[in-house]
C-alpha positions in Angstrom: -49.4 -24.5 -74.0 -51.5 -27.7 -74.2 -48.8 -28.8 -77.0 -45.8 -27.6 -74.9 -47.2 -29.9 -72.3 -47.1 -32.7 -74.6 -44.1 -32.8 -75.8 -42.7 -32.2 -72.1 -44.2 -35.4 -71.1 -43.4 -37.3 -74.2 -39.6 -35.9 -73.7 -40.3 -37.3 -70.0 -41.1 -41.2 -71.4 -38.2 -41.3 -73.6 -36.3 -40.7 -71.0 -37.3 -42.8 -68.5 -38.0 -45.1 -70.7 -34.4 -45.2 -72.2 -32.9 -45.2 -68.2 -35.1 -48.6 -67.4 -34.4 -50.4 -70.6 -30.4 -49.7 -69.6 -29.8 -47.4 -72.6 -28.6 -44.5 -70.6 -27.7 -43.7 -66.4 -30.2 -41.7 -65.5 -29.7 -38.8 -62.5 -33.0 -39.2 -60.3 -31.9 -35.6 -58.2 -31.5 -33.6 -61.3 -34.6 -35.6 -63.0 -36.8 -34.6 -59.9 -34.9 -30.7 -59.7 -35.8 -29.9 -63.2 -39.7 -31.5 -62.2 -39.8 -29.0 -59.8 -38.2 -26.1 -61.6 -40.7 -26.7 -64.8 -43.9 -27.2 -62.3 -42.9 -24.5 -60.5 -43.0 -22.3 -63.3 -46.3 -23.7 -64.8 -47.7 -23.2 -61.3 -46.8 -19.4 -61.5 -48.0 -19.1 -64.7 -51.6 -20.5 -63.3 -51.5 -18.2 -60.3 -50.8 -14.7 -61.5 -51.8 -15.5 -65.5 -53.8 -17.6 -66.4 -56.6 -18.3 -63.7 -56.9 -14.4 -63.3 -57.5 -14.7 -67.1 -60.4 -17.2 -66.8 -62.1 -15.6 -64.2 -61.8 -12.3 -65.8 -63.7 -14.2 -68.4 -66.1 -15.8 -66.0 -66.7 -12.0 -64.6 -67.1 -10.6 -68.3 -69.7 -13.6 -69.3 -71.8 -12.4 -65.7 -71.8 -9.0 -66.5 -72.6 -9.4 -70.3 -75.8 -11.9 -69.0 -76.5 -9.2 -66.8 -76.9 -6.5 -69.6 -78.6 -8.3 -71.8 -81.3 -9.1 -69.2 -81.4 -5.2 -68.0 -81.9 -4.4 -72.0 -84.3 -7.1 -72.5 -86.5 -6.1 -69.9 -86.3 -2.2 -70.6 -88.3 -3.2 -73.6 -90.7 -5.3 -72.1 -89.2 -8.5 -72.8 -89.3 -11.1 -70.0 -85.5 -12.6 -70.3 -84.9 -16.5 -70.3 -83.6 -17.4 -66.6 -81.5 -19.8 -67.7 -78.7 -20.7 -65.6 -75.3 -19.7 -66.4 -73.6 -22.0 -63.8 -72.6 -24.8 -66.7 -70.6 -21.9 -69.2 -69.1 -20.3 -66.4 -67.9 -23.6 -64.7 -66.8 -24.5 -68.2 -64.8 -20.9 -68.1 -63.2 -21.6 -65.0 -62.4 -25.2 -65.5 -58.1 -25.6 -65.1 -57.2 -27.4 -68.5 -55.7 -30.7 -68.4 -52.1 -29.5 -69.5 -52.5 -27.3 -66.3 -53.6 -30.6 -64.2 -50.6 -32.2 -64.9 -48.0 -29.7 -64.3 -49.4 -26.9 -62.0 -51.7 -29.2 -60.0 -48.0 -31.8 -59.6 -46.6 -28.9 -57.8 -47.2 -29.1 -54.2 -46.5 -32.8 -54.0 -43.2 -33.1 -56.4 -42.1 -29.8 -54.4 -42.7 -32.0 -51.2 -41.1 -35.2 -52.7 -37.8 -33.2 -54.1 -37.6 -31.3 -50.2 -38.0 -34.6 -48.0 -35.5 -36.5 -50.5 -33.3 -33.8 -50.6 -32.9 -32.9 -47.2 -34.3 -35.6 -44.5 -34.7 -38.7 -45.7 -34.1 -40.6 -49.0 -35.0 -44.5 -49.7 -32.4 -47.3 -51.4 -33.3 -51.0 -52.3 -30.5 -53.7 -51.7 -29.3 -54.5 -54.9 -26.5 -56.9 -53.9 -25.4 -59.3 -50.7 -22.2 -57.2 -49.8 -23.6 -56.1 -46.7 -25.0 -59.9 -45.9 -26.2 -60.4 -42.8 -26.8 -56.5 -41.7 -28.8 -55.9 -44.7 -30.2 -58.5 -46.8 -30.7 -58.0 -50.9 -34.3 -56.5 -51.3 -34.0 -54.8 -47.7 -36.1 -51.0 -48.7 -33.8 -48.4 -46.4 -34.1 -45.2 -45.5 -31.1 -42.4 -45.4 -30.8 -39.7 -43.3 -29.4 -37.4 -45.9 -29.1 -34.5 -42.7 -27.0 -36.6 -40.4 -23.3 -35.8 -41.1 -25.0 -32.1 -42.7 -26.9 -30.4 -44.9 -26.1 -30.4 -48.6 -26.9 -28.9 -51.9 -29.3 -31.2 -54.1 -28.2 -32.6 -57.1 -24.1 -30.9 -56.5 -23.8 -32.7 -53.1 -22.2 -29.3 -51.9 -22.5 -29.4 -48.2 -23.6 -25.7 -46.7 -24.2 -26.8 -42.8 -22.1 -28.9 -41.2 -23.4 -31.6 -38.6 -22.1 -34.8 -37.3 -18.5 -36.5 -38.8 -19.1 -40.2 -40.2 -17.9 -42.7 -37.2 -16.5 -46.2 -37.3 -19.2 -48.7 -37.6 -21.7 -46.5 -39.5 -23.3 -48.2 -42.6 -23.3 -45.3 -45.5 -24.4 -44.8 -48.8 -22.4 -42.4 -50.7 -21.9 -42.1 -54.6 -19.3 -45.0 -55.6 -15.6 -43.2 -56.7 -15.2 -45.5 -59.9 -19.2 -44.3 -60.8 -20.4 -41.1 -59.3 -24.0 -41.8 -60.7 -24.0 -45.4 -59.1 -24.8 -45.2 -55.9 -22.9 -47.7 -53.0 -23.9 -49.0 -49.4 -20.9 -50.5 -46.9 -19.8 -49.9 -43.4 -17.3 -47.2 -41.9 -14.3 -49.2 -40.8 -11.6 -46.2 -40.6 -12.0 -42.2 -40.8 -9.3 -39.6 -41.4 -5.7 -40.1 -40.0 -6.2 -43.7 -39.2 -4.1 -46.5 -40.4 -6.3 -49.7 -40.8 -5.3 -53.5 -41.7 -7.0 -56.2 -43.2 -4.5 -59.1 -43.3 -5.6 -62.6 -42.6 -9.2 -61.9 -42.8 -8.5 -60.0 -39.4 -9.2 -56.4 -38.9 -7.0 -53.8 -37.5 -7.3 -50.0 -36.7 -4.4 -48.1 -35.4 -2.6 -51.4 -34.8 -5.5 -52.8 -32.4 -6.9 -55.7 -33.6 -10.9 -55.0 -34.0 -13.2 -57.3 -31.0 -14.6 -60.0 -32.6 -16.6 -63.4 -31.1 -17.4 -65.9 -33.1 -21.2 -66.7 -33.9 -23.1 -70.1 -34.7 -22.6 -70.6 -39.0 -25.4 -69.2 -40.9 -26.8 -70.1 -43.9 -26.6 -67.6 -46.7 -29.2 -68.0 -49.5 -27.5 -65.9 -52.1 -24.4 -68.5 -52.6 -26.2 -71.4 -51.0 -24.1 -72.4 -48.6 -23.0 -71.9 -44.9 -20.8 -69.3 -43.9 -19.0 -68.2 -40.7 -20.6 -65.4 -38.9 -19.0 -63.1 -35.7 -20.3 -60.1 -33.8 -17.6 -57.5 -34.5 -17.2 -54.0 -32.7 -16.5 -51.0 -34.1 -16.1 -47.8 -31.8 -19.5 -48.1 -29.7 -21.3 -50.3 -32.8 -21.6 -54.2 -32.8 -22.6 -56.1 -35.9 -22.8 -59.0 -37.6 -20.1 -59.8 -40.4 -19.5 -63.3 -42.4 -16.6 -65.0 -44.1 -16.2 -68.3 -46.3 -15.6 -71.3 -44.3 -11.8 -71.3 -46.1 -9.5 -68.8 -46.6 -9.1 -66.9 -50.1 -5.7 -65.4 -50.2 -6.2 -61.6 -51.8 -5.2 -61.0 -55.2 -3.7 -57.3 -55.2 -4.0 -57.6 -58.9 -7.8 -56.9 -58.4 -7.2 -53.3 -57.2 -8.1 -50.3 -58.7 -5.9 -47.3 -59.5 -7.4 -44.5 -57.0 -6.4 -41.2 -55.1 -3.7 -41.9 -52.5 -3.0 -45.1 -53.4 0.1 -45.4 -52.2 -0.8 -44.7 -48.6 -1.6 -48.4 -49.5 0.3 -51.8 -49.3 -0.9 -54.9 -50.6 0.1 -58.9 -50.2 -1.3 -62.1 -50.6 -2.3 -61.6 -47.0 -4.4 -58.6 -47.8 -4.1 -54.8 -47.6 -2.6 -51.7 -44.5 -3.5 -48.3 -45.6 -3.8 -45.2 -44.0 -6.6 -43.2 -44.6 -6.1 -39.4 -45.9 -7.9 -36.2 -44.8 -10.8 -36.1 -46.2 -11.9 -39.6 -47.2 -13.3 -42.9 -45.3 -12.4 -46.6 -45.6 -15.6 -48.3 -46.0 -16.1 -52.2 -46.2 -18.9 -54.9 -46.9 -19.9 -56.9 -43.6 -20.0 -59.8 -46.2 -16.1 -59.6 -46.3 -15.4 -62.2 -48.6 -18.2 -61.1 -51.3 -17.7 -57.5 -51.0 -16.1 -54.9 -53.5 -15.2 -52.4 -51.3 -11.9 -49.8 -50.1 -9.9 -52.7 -50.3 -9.8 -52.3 -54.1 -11.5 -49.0 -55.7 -10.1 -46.9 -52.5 -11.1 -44.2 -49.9 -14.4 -42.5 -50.3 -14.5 -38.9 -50.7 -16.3 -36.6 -47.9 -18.0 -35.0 -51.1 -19.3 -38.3 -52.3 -21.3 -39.1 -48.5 -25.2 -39.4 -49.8 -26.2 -40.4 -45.6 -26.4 -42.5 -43.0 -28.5 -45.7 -43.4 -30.4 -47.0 -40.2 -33.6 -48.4 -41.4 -35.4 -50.9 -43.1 -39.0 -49.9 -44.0 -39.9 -52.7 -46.0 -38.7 -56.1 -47.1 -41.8 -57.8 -49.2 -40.3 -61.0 -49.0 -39.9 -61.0 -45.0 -42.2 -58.5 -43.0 -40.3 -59.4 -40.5 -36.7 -57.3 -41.1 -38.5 -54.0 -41.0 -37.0 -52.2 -38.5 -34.1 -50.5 -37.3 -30.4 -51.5 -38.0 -26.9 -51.4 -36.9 
C-alpha cells in the first residue's frame, strides 16, 4: 500500500505540476472530488481494516508476553519485567502512507463541502470589473445564493434566489467552460437591453447614471471617467475612456441566440432568452463581456460575489462590495 501511495502522489505532482507550468487546464472541483473519493476510501480501509489489524497484533504481542511470563515462573524462573510499551507503540503506530491519505480526510472532506456548497474564493485576474473590484482583490462566492448545485456537474437540485440586475457573478465563461469569469448582471430573462452610445438601456429606460470626479486607473495609466450607475436597487461605480471608441461588431463571437442581437457602430440591442443573463464589466471600455461572446447560461452560474477578504497590496479594500 505504501507503494500505491506513492505513485498516487507522484501521479498528483505531475499533474499539478503540468496545470501551473500552463501545459494542461486543470479542473480544481473534480481534482478536489476525486481527493476526497481516494481519502475517503483509504480512511475506511484504516477504520474497519487495518487499525483493527494492528491492534489485534498489539493484543496478540500482550497476551503472548503474558504466557511467556506465566510459563517462566511456573518453573521458577523470575521473568525480565521489561516494558513492552516501545513494541507495542511501534505495533500501533499508523504508517506514513496512512498519514497522508487517511489522516487528509476530515480536513479535504471539510475543504470539498465548504467549496462546494457555501462559499468558494476567486483572485482578480484582470481590470474588467475596475473600480468595483480591483486586479488582485481575494473574493468570496456564495455558491448557495441563487441554489444548491451538484459539485463538479453544476446540476442545480434546490432552487433559491433568481440572479438580479446589478449582481456581480462569477459563472463558468461560454467560449471556456473550465475558465472561470466575474462581471455584473445588467439584464435577466425576457428583457431587451441596449448599449448604444456608451449609454445603457433596459426595457427602453435609460439606466440612472451621475457622473463622478475622474479617477485614475493604474492598470492603463491614465484618467478615466467614472459614474455611480443603478441597477434595480444596486448602485456602483462604472468607468469609460475619456473619448469615445465606436464598437466594432466584427469583434463578436458566434453564440446561442445570436440573432436576438443587433449590432452598429454605435453598439449592440439584444434581448435576452429564457434561461440566460447579460452580464457586463463595470470597466465598460476594457471589458470582454455579453456584448461579444453572448448570454450566459443559468447552468454556467458558479455564485454570487460580495466580498473581498484580502487584497495584500491594500489592506484597506477588504470588505464588502456592491
Amino acid at each position: 500500500m505504501g507503494t500505491l501511495t506513492g505513485l498516487l502522489y507522484a501521479g498528483l505532482i505531475v499533474y499539478l505540476g503540468g496545470w501551473y507550468l500552463g501545459h494542461w487546464s486543470g479542473n480544481f472541483s473534480l481534482l478536489l472530488f476525486v481527493l476526497t473519493v481516494v481519502t475517503l476510501a483509504y480512511w475506511l480501509a484504516e477504520r474497519f481494516r487495518f487499525r483493527p489489524a494492528r491492534e489485534a497484533a498489539a493484543a496478540h504481542l500482550e497476551a503472548q508476553t503474558a504466557a511467556r511470563r506465566a510459563t517462566l515462573e511456573q518453573q521458577g524462573i523470575k521473568p525480565d519485567s521489561q516494558p513492552i510499551d516501545d513494541a507495542r507503540h511501534r505495533l500501533l503506530a499508523q504508517p506514513w502512507w496512512l498519514d497522508w491519505t487517511a489522516g487528509l480526510f476530515p480536513v479535504i472532506l471539510l475543504v470539498f463541502l465548504l467549496r462546494s456548497f457555501l462559499f468558494e474564493p476567486f483572485k482578480i485576474p484582470s481590470g474588467s470589473m475596475i473600480p468595483t473590484l480591483q486586479v488582485g482583490d481575494l473574493i468570496l462566492v456564495n455558491k448557495y445564493h441563487y441554489g444548491v448545485r451538484l459539485p463538479v456537474i453544476n446540476k442545480k437540485v434546490v432552487e433559491n434566489h433568481d440572479p438580479q440586475r446589478g449582481d456581480v457573478i462569477v459563472f463558468r465563461y461560454p467560449v471556456n467552460p473550465a475558465v472561470d469569469y466575474i462581471k455584473r448582471v445588467v439584464a435577466v430573462p425576457g428583457d431587451e437591453v441596449a448599449y448604444l452610445n456608451r449609454r445603457l438601456s433596459i426595457n427602453g429606460q435609460l439606466v440612472p447614471t451621475t457622473a463622478l470626479p475622474d479617477a485614475y486607473d493604474g492598470e492603463i495609466m491614465r484618467y478615466m471617467q467614472q459614474f455611480s450607475e443603478k441597477l434595480g436597487a444596486v448602485e456602483h461605480r462604472i468607468q469609460l475612456l475619456p473619448q469615445a471608441v465606436p464598437f466594432d461588431p466584427r469583434r463578436t463571437y458566434d453564440f446561442p441566440f445570436k440573432d436576438q442581437c443587433r449590432y452598429s457602430a454605435e453598439g449592440m440591442v439584444c434581448k435576452v432568452p429564457p434561461g440566460h443573463y447579460f452580464v457586463m464589466g463595470d470597466n465598460r471600455d476594457n471589458s470582454e463581456d455579453s456584448r461579444y461572446w453572448g448570454f450566459v447560461p443559468d447552468e454556467n452560474i458558479v455564485g454570487r460575489a460580495f466580498l473581498v477578504w484580502m487584497n495584500f497590496g491594500d489592506l484597506g479594500r477588504i470588505g464588502r462590495f456592491h
